[in-house]
C-alpha positions in Angstrom: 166.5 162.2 109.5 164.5 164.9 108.0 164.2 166.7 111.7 163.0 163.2 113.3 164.4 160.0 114.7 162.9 157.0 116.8 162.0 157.5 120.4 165.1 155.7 122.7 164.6 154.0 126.0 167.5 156.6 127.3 166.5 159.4 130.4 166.7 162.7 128.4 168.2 165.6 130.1 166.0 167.6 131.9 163.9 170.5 130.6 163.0 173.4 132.0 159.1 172.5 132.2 160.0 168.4 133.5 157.5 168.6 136.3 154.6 169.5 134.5 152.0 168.8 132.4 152.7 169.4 128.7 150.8 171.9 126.9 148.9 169.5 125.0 147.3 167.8 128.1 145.6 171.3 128.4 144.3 171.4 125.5 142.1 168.2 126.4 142.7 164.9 125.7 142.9 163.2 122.5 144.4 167.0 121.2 147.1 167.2 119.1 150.4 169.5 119.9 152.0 172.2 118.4 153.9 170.1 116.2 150.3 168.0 115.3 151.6 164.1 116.3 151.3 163.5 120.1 154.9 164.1 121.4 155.3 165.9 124.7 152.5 164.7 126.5 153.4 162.9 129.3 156.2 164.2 131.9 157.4 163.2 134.5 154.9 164.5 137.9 154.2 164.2 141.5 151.2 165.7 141.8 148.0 163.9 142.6 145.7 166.0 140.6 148.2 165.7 137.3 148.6 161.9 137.9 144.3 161.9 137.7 144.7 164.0 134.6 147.2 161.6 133.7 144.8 158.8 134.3 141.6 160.7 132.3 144.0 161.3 129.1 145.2 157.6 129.3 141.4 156.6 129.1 140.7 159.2 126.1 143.8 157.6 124.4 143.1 154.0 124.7 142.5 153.7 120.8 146.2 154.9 120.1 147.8 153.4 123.8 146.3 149.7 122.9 147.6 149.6 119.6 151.1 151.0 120.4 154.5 148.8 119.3 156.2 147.0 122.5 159.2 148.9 123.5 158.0 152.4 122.2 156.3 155.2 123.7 152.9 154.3 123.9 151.7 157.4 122.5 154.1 158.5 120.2 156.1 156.2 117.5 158.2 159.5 116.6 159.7 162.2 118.5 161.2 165.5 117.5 164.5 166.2 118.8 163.6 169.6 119.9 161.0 167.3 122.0 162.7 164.9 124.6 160.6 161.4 125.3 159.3 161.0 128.7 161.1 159.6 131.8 161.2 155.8 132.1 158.7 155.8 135.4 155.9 157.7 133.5 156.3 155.8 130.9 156.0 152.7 132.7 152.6 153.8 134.7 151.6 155.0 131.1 152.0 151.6 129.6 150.1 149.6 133.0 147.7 152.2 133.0 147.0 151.5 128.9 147.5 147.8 129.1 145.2 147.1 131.9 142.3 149.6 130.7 142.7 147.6 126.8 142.5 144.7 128.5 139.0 145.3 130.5 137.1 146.7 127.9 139.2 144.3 124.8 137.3 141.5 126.4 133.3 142.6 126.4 134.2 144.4 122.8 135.6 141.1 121.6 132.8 138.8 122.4 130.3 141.8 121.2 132.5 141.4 118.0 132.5 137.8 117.9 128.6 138.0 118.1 127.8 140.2 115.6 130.3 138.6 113.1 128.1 135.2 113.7 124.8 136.6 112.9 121.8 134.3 112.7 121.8 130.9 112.8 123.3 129.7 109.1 120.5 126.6 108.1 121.0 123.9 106.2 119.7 124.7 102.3 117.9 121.7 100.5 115.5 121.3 97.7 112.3 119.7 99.0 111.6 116.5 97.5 107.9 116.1 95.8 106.0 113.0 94.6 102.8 112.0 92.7 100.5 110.4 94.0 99.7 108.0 95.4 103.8 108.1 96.1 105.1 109.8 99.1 108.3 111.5 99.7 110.9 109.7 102.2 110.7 110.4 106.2 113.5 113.4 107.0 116.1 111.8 109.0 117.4 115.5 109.7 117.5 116.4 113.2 117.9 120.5 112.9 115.3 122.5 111.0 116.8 123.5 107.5 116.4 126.3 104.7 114.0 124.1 102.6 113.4 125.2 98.4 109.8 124.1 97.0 109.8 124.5 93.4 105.8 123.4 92.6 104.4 124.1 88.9 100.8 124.7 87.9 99.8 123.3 84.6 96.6 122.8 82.9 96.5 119.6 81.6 93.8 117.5 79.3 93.4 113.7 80.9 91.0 111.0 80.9 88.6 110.9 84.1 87.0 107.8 83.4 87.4 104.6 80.4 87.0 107.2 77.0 86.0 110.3 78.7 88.3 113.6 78.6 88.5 116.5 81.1 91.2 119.8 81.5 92.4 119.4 84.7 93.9 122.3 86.9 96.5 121.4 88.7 100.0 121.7 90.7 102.3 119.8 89.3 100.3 117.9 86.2 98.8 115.8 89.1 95.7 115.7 91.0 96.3 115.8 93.9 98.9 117.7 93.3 102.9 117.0 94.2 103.0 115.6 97.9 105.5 118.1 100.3 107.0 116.9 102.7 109.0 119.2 105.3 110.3 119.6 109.0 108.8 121.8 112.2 111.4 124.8 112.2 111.9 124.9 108.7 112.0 128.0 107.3 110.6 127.2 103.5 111.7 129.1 100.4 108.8 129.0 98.2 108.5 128.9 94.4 105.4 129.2 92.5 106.2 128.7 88.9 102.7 128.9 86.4 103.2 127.6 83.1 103.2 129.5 79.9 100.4 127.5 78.1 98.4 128.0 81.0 95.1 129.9 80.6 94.6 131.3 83.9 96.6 133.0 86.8 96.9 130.8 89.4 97.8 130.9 93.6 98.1 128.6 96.3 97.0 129.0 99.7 99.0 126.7 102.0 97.0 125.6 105.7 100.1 124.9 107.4 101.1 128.6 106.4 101.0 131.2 109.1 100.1 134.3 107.6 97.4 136.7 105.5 95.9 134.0 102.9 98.3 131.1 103.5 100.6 132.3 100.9 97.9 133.1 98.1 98.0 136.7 98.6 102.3 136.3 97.9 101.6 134.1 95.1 99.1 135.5 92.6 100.8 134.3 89.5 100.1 134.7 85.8 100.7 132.3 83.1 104.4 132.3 81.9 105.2 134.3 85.6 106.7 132.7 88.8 106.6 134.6 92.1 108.8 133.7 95.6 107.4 133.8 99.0 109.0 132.6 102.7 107.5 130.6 105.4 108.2 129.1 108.6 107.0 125.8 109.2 105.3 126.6 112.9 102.4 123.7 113.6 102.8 120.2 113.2 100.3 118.3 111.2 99.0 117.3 107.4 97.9 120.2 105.6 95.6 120.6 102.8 97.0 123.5 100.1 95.0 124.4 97.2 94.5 127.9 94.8 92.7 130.5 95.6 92.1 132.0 92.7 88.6 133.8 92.4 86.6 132.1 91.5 88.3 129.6 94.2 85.6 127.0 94.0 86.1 126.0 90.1 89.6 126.2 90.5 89.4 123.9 93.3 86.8 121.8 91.5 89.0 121.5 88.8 91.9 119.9 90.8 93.9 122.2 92.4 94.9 120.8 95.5 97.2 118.4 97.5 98.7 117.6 100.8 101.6 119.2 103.1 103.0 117.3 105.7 105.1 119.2 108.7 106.8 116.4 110.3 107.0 116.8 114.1 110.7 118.0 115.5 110.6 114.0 116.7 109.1 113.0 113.8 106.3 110.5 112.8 106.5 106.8 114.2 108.0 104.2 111.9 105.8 102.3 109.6 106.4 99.9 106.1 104.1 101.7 104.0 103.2 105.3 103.6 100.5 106.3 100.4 99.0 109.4 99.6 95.0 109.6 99.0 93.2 112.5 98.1 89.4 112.7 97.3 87.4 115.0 95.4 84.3 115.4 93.5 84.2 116.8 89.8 81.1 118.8 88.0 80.8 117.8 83.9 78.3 119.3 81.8 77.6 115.2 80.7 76.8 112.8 83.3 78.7 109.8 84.5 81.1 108.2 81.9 79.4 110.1 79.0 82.3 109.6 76.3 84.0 112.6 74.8 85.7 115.6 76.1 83.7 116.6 78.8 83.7 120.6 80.5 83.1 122.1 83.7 79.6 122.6 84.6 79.4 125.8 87.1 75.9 124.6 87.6 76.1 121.2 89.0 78.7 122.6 91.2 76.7 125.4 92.6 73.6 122.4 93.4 76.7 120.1 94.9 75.4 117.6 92.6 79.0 115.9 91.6 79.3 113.3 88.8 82.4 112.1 89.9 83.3 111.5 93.0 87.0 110.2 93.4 90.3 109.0 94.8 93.4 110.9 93.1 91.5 112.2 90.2 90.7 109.5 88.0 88.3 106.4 87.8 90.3 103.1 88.7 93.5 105.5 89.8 93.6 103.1 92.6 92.3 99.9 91.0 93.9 97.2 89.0 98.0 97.7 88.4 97.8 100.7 90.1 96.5 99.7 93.3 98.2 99.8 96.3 100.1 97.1 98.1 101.1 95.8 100.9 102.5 92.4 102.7 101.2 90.5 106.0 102.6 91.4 109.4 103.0 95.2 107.5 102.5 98.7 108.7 100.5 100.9 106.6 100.2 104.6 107.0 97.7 106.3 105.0 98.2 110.2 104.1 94.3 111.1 103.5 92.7 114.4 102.2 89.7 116.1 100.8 89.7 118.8 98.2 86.7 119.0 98.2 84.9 121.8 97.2 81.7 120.8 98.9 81.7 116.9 100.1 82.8 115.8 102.9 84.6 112.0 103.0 83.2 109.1 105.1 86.6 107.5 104.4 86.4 103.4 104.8 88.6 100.6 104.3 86.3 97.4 104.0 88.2 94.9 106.1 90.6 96.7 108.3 89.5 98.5 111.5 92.2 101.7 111.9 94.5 100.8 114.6 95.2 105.1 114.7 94.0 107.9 113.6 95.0 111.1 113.7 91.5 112.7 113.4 91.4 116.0 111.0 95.4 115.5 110.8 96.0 117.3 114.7 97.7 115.3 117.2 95.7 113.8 119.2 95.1 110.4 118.2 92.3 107.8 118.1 92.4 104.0 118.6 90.5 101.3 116.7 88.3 103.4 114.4 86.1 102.1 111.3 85.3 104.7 109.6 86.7 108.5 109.8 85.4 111.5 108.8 88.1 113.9 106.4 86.0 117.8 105.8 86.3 119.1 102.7 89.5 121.3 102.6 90.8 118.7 105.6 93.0 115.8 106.0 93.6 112.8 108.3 96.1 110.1 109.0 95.2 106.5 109.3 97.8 103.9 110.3 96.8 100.0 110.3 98.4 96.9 110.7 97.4 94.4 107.6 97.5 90.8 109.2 95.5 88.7 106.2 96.3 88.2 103.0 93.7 89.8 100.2 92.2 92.8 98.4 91.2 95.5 100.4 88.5 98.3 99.4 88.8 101.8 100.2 85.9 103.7 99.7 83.7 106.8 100.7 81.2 105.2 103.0 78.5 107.0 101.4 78.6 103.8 99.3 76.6 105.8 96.0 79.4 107.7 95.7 82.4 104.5 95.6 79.8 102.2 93.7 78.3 104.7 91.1 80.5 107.8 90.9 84.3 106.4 91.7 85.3 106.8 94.8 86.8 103.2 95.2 90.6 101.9 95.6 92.5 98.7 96.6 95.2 97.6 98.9 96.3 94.4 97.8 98.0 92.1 100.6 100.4 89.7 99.6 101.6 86.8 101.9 100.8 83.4 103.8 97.0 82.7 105.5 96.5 83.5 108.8 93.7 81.1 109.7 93.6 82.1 113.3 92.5 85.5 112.2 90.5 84.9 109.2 89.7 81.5 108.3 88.3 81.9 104.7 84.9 80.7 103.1 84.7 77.2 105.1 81.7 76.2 103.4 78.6 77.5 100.8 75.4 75.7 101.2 72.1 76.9 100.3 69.6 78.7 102.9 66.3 78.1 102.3 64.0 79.0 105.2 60.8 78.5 103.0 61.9 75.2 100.9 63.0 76.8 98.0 65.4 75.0 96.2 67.6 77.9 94.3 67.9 81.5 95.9 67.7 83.7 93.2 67.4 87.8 92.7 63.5 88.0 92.0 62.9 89.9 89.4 59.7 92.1 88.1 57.0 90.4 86.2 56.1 91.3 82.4 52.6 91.8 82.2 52.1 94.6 78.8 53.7 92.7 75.8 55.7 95.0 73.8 54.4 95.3 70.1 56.9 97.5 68.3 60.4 97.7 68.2 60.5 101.0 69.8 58.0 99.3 72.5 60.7 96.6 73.4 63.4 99.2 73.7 61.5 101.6 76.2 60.3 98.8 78.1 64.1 97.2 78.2 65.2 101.1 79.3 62.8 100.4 82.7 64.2 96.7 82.8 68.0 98.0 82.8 67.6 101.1 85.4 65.5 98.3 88.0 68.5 95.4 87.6 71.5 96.4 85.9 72.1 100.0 86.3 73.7 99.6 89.9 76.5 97.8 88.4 76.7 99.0 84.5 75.7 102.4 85.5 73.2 103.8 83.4 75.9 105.1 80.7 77.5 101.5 80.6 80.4 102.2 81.3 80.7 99.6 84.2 82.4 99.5 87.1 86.3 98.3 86.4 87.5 95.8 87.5 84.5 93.9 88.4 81.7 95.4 86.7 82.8 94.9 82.6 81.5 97.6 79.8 78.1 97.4 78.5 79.0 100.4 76.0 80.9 99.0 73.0 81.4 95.7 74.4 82.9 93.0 72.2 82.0 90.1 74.2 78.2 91.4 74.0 78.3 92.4 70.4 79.8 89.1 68.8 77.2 86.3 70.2 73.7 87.7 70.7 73.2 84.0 72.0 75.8 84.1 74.7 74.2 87.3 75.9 70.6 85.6 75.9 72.4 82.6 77.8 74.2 85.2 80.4 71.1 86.8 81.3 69.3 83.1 82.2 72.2 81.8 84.1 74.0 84.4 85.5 78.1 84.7 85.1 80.5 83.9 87.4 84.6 83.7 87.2 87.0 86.1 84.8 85.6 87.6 81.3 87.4 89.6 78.9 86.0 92.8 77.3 87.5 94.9 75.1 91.1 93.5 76.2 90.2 93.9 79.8 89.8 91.0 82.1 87.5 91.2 84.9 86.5 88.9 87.7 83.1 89.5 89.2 79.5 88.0 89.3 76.6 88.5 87.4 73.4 87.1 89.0 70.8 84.9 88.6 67.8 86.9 87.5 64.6 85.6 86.8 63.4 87.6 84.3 60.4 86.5 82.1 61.8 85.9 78.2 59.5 89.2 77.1 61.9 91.1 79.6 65.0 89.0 78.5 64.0 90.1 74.9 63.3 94.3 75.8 66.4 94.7 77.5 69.1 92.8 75.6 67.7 95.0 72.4 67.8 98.3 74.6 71.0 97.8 75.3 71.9 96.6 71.9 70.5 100.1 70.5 72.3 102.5 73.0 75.9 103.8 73.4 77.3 102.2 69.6 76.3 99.0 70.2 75.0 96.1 67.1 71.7 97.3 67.1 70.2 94.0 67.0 66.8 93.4 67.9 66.2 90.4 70.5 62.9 88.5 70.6 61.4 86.5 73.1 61.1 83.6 70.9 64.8 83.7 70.3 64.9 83.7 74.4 63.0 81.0 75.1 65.1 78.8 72.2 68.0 79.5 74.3 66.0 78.6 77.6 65.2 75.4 76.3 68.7 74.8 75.1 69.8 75.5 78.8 67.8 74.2 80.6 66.1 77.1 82.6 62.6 77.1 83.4 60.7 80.3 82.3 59.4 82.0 86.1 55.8 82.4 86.3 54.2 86.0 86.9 53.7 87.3 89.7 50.5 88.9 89.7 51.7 91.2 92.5 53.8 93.3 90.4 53.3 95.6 87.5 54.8 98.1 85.2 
């Protein structure tokens, strides 16, 4: 119909020009005929050198041959009727000739095909998983890298650093350290920086375990009430210190912005029972040591490295107390340790466990059976230790001013049955006495000027107090929690200027409670002369909003008498 009909499988009758080529094969291959479809082309021939034209046209056609219907002409669907289909033997060399040649390059163009439509390697998508410290995220039980999201906030917060005393923290995550992140080698990790709107200040983050110009900080300079993206692979295994980079870096980074990064191994870590995360780091305030009151940044204590807090996870006592760490006999503990720094570095101790590994500066290779280990500022370190007796455990910075008078002390706390084989425990207390003495005592310094004013007594009790009780009051106090009580505001002191006499003469020993607080420590034994009783129980009594009373040595020696204790005698060998 309409001057066309299908193409039959019946032998036309011959044309004049059967034998030849048709007009379109001259006019090249792929060409269309006079009538514009491709009828006509093929005819039936003899000739070698129009079968190898054949063959050429066949390849030029394969588009149209490969994709013909079975049963028709595989180069025309339709055929005029003025234009007789071609004989059944060319048709049949046509249709080997097409099949075979579709077949030989379907099969490279296929798997090219199948390739491209894969594309890279499709990864896993989770959201990272972050804690505070000294909390630590669980192990990844994952065994392919994955497309990992970190969402981390920065956020200027206003905290207590020490008992009463106030300081605006910088930080990632409204912690310092900031959140711990843990992630996978391989892991390609989607990063989000978000910065708070109340913030104050643009902040950044440069990332150690990040490959690339400014670990991340020059992606991520980001302004308060902004959020910016970046991408990294995870490339080296290890613990990684991150921390802002903001200029000026150092009071950013003295202010608390910083925290750990952990890039698990493909294999992952070894199994232990316990993993914490401990980060140290020193703090500049305009005030010194537990000076009460909202205390600022000084720039210029920080630029003479002279630190009036030195501590573990940003606070006084973060590690002490209800919040200390624990553990159980027989247990594994792994310890996740960094310094922020900006300028210390960390003799990092635990009194009473020897490290049974270390991974030193947080690489791989590890160390065996190590006491103390050394963490630079800006580095980290892994510590792994098997806790096999029961007790408190102290960790400190071995540069032992800095755990005893600026903070830098925490607890493990081990729970479980003696192990007598190991440790047996206090056996026996005696008293050692290589020159006959019958009571071992603290000596103290003799009082030879008499004070004669009020004023007098006080600056005499000031020298008293810095000689004998500042180590463990500190010279603002403040004490030492949870073994060292408050001097500064104390109740106990305040109520019974008596009991404070009788303290002094016989020393204190076994659990006390200030201000609500108990603590459990011992005051010793001094022997101090009743005119240095007297100057320093009414220094203390005039500083930090205390009574005010005003102690005398006659009032000492009543008490004496009442206890029993003998007044020392001067020793002519000292003097004030």
């Amino acid at each position: 119909m309409g001057g066309s009909r299908e193409c039959s499988g019946r032998s036309p009758e011959k044309k004049p020009d059967e034998g030849r080529v048709a007009p379109a094969l001259r006019q090249g291959p792929g060409k269309l005929s006079r009538s514009g479809r491709h009828g006509n082309v093929f005819q039936k021939t003899n000739q070698p050198e129009e079968r190898l034209r054949l063959l050429s046209y066949c390849s030029g056609s394969l588009s149209r041959i490969s994709t013909a219907p079975r049963g028709r002409n595989p180069i025309t669907r339709r055929c005029d009727l003025e234009d007789p289909p071609v004989s059944n033997s060319a048709l049949r060399v046509h249709r080997w000739l097409g099949a075979t040649t579709a077949v030989v390059l379907a099969l490279p163009l296929a798997t090219w095909g199948w390739r491209a439509s894969r594309g890279p390697a499709v990864l896993q998508q989770e959201e990272a998983v972050l804690t505070d410290p000294p909390a630590v995220p669980p192990p990844i039980t994952r065994t392919r890298a994955a497309r990992v999201v970190v969402q981390l906030e920065t956020r200027e917060v206003l905290r207590e650093i020490a008992p009463g005393v106030q300081y605006t923290f910088w930080t990632f995550g409204g912690s310092v350290p900031g959140k711990f992140i843990r992630i996978r080698e391989g892991d390609e990790v989607e990063f989000h920086l978000n910065n708070h709107p109340e913030s104050r200040f643009p902040h950044n983050i440069d990332l150690h375990a990040v490959t690339g110009p400014g670990g991340g900080a020059t992606s991520s300079f980001t302004s308060p009430g902004h959020a910016s993206v970046f991408s990294f692979k995870a490339l080296n295994p290890g613990l990684y210190v991150y921390h802002c980079a903001t200029a000026p870096v150092g009071m950013h980074v003295a202010n608390g912005m910083y925290g750990l990064i952990l890039v698990e191994p493909e294999a992952g870590l070894p199994k232990v029972d316990r993993e914490y995360y401990v980060v140290q780091g020193e703090f500049y305030t305009a005030g010194p040591y537990g000076q009460a009151g909202t205390q600022p940044f000084s720039m210029e204590k920080a630029l003479r490295e002279d630190a009036d807090y030195v501590l573990f996870n940003g606070s006084v006592g973060s590690l002490t107390g209800d919040r200390a760490l624990t553990a159980s006999v027989g247990e594994t503990v792994r310890l996740f340790v960094g310094n922020g720094g900006p300028n210390l570095l960390s003799s990092f101790h635990v009194i009473g466990e020897i490290f049974d590994r270390v991974y030193a500066e947080a690489g791989t290779a590890v160390n065996q059976n190590v006491q103390t280990t050394l963490v630079p500022a800006g580095g980290a370190a892994m510590v792994e230790f098997r806790v096999q007796v029961p007790g408190t455990y102290i960790l400190v910075d071995h540069s032992l001013l800095r755990a005893f008078n600026k903070g830098a002390l925490g607890m493990l706390r081990v729970s479980g049955p003696d192990v007598l084989a190991v440790y047996s425990g206090r056996q026996s207390e005696g008293i050692y006495s290589p020159e006959g003495a019958a009571v071992q005592v603290v000596p103290g310094r003799a009082q030879l000027a008499r004070a004669g004013t009020r004023a007098e007594r006080i600056e005499f009790g000031r020298r008293v107090f810095e000689q004998n009780c500042a180590a463990c009051h500190q010279t603002t106090g403040v004490g030492l929690p949870p073994a060292f009580p408050p001097l500064a505001g104390a109740d106990y002191l305040n109520a019974d200027k008596r009991r404070a006499i009788s303290v002094l003469l016989r020393g204190l020993q076994g659990e006390v409670v200030v201000n609500g607080q108990t603590y459990n420590g011992v005051m010793p034994l001094l022997r101090l002369e009743d005119d240095d009783v007297a100057n320093v129980l009414t220094y203390v009594y005039s500083q930090w909003g205390n009574a005010g009373h005003e102690v005398t040595p006659a009032e000492v020696a009543s008490v004496r008498r009442q206890v029993g204790n003998r007044q020392p005698q001067p020793d002519q060998s000292h003097g004030r």
